[in-house]
C-alpha positions in Angstrom: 0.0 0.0 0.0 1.8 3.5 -0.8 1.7 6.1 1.7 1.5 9.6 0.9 4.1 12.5 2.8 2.1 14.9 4.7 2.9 17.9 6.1 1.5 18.9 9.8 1.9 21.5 12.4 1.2 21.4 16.1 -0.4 24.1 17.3 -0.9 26.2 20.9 -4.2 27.8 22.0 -2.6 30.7 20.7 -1.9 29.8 17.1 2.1 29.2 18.3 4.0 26.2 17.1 5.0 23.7 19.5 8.8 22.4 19.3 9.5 19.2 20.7 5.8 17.6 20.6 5.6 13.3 20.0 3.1 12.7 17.4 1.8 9.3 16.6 -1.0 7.7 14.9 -2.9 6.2 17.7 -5.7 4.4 15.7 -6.2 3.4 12.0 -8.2 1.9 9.4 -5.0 0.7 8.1 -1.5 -0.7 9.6 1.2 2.2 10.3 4.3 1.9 11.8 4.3 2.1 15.5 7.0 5.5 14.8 6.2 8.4 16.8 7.8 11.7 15.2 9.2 14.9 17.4 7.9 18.4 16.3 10.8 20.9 14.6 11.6 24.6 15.9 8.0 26.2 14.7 5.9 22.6 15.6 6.5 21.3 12.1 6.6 17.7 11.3 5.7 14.8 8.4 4.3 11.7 8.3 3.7 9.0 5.4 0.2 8.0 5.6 -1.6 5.4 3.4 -5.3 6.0 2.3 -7.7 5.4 5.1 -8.9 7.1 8.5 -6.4 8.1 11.0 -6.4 9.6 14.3 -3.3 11.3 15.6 -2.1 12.3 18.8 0.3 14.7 19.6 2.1 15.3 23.2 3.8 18.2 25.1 6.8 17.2 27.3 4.5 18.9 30.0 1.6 15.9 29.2 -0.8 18.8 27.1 -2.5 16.5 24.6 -4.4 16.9 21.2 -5.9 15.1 18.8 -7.4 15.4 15.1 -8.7 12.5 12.8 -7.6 13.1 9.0 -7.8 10.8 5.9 -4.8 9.5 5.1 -3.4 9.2 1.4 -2.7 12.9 -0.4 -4.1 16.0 1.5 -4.2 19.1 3.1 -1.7 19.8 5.9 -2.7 18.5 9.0 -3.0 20.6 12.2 -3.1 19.9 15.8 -4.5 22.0 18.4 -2.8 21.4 21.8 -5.4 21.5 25.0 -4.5 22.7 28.0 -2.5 20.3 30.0 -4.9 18.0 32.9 -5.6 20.7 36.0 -4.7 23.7 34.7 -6.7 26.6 33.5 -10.5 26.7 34.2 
């Protein structure tokens, strides 16, 4: 099955990139590796996605999460918006 290179940024509540974030497809309609991939400088990252329905995560070193599903195969970029982290804000 080919996979497709997307593009993705992970994203703050203020619209900032996130450096250092783990992102990882943490459900599929189709078998990915198990590879989880570090956010660059400005929250940039890639991952090769095959055609299908695919949920990833992505983590701060402080334990904020978020989450989008997207379809794999050729796309837009993908963008993740990072909540706040468990017991703050409110």
């Amino acid at each position: 099955m080919s996979r497709a290179l997307r593009c993705g940024r992970v994203l703050d509540a203020a619209g900032n990139g996130v450096t250092g974030a783990r992102v990882s497809v943490v459900w599929g309609t189709a078998p990915t590796p198990e590879i989880g991939r570090r956010t660059g400088d400005d929250g940039a990252f890639q991952v090769g996605l095959p055609p299908g329905l695919f949920r990833l995560q992505a983590v701060t070193d402080s334990g904020s999460t978020g989450e989008v599903e997207v379809e794999g195969g050729e796309g837009r970029d993908i963008l993740i918006r990072i909540e706040a982290s468990p017991g703050r804000g409110g």
